[in-house]
C-alpha positions as CSV (number, residue, x, y, z in Angstrom):
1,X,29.4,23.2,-0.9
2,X,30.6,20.1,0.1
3,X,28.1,19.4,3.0
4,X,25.1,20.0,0.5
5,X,26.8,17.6,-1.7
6,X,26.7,14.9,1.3
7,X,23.4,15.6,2.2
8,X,22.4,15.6,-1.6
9,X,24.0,11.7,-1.6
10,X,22.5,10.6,1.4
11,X,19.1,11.6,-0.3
12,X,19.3,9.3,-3.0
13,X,20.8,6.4,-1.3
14,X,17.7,6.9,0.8
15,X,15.8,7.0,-2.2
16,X,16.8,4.4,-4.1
17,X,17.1,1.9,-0.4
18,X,13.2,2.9,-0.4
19,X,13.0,2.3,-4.3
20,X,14.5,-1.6,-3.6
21,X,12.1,-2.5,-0.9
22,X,9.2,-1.1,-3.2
23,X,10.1,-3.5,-5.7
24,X,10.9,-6.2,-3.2
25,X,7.2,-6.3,-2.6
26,X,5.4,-10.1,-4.0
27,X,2.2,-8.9,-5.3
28,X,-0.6,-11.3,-3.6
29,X,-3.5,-10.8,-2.7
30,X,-4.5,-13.1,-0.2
31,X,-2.2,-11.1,2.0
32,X,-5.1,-9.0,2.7
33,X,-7.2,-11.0,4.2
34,X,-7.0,-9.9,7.0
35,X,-8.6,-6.5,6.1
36,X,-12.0,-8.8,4.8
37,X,-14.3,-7.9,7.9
38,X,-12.9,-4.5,7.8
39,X,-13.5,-3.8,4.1
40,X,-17.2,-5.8,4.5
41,X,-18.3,-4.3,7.6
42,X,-18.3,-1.4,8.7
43,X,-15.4,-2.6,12.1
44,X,-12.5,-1.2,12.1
45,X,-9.2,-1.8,10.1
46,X,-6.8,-4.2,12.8
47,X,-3.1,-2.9,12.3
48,X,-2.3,-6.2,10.9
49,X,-4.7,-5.4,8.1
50,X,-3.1,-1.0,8.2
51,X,0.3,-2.7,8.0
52,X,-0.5,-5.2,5.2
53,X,-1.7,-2.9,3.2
54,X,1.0,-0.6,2.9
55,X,3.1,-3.4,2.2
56,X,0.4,-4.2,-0.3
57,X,0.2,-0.7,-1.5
58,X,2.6,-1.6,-4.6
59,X,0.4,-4.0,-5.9
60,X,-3.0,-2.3,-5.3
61,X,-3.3,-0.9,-9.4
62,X,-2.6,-4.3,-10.6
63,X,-5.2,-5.6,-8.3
64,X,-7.9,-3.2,-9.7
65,X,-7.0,-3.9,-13.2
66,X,-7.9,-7.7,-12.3
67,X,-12.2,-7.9,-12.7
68,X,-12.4,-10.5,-9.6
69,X,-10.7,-8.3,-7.3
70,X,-12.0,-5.1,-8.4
71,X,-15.1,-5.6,-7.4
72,X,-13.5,-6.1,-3.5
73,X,-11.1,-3.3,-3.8
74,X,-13.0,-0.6,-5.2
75,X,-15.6,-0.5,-3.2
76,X,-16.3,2.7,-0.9
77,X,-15.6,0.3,2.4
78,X,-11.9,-0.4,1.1
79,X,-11.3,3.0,0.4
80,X,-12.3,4.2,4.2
81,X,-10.4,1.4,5.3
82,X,-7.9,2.2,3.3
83,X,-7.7,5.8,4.4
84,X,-8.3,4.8,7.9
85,X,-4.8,2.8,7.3
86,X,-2.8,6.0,5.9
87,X,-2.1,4.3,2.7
88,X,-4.2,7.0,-0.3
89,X,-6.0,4.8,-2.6
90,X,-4.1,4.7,-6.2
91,X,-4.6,6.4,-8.6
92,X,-4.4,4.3,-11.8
């Protein structure tokens, strides 16, 4: 009983560590630049750009509510890249 109630602590200080980096996260969007010839070609996602966008990957619904950058995010080439990454595209 008591172990399980250790293990069930650790959990959620790992949880909520995880939850306070999430949150740490500044929402810009220039940070993905380097995933531009990526996303607009059909070259491969540099891990710069894979690493990038999971540290993006907060942000990414409150870039597609934004018109100028939906029409860059949401695009079939971002998605691949995207997935290419290991980061699933939001669902928002």
């Amino acid at each position: 009983m008591k172990a399980s109630c250790i293990a069930l602590c650790a959990v959620v200080v790992l949880l909520l560590a995880e939850a306070q980096v999430s949150m740490a996260v500044t929402c810009s969007p220039t940070q993905l630049s380097s995933c531009v010839s990526a996303i607009t070609s059909s070259s491969p996602p540099s891990k710069l750009c894979c690493s990038k966008i999971k540290e993006q990957k907060p942000c990414l619904c409150q870039y597609l509510r934004n018109p100028n950058l939906k029409r860059f995010i949401n695009t079939p080439n971002a998605r691949k890249v995207a997935s290419t990454c290991g980061t699933p595209f939001p669902r928002c």
